[in-house]
N, C-alpha and C positions, 0 to 999 in steps of 0.2 A: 528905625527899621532893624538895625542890629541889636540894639537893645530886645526888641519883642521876638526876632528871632532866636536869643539866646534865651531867654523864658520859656518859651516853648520848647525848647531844649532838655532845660532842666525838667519841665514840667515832662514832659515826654520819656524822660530816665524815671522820673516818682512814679509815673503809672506802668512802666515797667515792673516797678520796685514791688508795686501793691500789687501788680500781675505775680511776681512770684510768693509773696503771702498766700493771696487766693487757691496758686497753686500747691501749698504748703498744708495747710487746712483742707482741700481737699485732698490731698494724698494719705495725709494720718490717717482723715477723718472715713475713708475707704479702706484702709489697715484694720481700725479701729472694729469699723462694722464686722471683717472678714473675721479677727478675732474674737466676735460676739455669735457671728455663726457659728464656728468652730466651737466653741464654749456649748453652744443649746444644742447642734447637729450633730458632735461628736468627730472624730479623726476623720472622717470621711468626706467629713464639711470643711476639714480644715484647709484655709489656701492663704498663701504667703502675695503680697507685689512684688518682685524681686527687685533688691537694690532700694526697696520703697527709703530706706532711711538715706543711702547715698544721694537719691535726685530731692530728697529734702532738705538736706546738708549744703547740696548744690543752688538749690532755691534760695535759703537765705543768704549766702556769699553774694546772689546776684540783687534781691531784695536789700541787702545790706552797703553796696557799692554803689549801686544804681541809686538809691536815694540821698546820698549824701551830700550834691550838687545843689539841689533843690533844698533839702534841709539847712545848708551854709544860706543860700541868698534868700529864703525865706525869714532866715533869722532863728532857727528854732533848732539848731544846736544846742547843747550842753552849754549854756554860760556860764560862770561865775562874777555877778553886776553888784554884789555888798562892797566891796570895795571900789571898785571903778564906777559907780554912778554917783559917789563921793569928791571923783576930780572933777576940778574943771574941765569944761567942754575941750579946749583947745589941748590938756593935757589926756584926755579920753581920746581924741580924734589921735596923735600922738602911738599912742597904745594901741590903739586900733590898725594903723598903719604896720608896724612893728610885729603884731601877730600875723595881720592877713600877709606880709612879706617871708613869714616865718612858718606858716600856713603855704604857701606856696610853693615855698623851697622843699620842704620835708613833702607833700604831696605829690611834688616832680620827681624827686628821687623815689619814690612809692610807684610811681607810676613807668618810671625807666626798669627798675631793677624786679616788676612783677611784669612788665612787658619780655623781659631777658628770661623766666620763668617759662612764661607762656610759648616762647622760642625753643629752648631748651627742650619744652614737652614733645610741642612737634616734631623736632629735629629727631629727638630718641623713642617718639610714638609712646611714651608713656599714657598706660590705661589703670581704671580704677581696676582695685581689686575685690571689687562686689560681684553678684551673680552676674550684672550686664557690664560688663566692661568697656567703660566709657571712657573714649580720648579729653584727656584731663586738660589737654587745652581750650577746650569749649567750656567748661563753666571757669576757668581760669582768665579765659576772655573777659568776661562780665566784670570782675575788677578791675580789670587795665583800664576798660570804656568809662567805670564808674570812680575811679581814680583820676582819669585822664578829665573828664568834665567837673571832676572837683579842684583839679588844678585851674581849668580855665575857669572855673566858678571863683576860686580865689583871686585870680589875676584879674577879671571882671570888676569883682569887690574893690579891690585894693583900688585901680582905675575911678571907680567910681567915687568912693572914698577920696582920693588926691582931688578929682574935680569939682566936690562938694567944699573942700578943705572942712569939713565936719565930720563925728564919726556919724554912720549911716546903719552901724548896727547895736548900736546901744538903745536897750530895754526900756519905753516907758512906761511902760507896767508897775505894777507891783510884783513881788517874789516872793 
């Protein structure tokens, strides 16, 4: 039960993540057009989104946090497996323990001292300096949430990891 509740979880952050792509792609992709007008219509046609690059700036920070939970326990992080698919298993499982503990510390501290950020903003109403002046806690949130679920997503892992006594995220693929 808590195993398929924290899948869904993570799973639930990835389509967030791919909801701010969509929304990313559409926003250029509406820039894009408006500057195509302006091009054939002339000054007259010409019309800006305001901020269009800030709330896209803002999209990836949340596309970019929000999927890294899912990407850890999916397995489709950045590895490097040329050397570590060379140990033994028991010395892999080993290493694996050792990162995902190391993996969880630096991800805690990422997620305390960018939650201390997000406080800060509120506390002194810090807003962007683009046409729309947005409270920079709200997309500063999205990395706390997607920080915070990659930490439980490590602690998950590792948890999992100990009561396999195997590693559980080594590649057998090819590379």
């Amino acid at each position: 039960m808590l195993r398929t509740s924290l899948d869904r979880l993570y799973t639930f952050a990835a389509a967030i993540a791919a909801l701010a792509i969509v929304a990313i792609c559409l926003l250029v992709t509406a820039q894009v057009s408006l500057n195509i007008l302006a091009r054939i219509g002339g000054p007259d046609w010409s019309y800006t989104i305001p901020s269009y690059a800030d709330f896209a700036g803002y999209f990836l920070a949340t596309a970019s946090f929000m999927a890294m939970a899912y990407t850890l326990r999916s397995g489709t992080h950045i590895r490097v497996n040329l050397m570590v698919q060379r140990l033994p298993e028991h010395s892999r499982w080993i290493l694996e323990i050792g990162t995902l503990v190391i993996g969880a510390a630096v991800s805690s501290y990422a997620t305390y001292f960018t939650a201390a950020l997000v406080q800060e903003s509120w506390h002194y109403g810090d807003k962007s300096t683009g046409i729309i002046a947005i409270s920079l806690w709200i997309p500063q949130l999205t990395m706390v949430v997607g920080l915070a679920l990659l930490t439980l997503a490590f602690v998950d892992t590792l948890l999992e990891s100990l009561r396999a006594k195997s590693p559980i995220l080594t590649d057998t693929g090819s590379e």
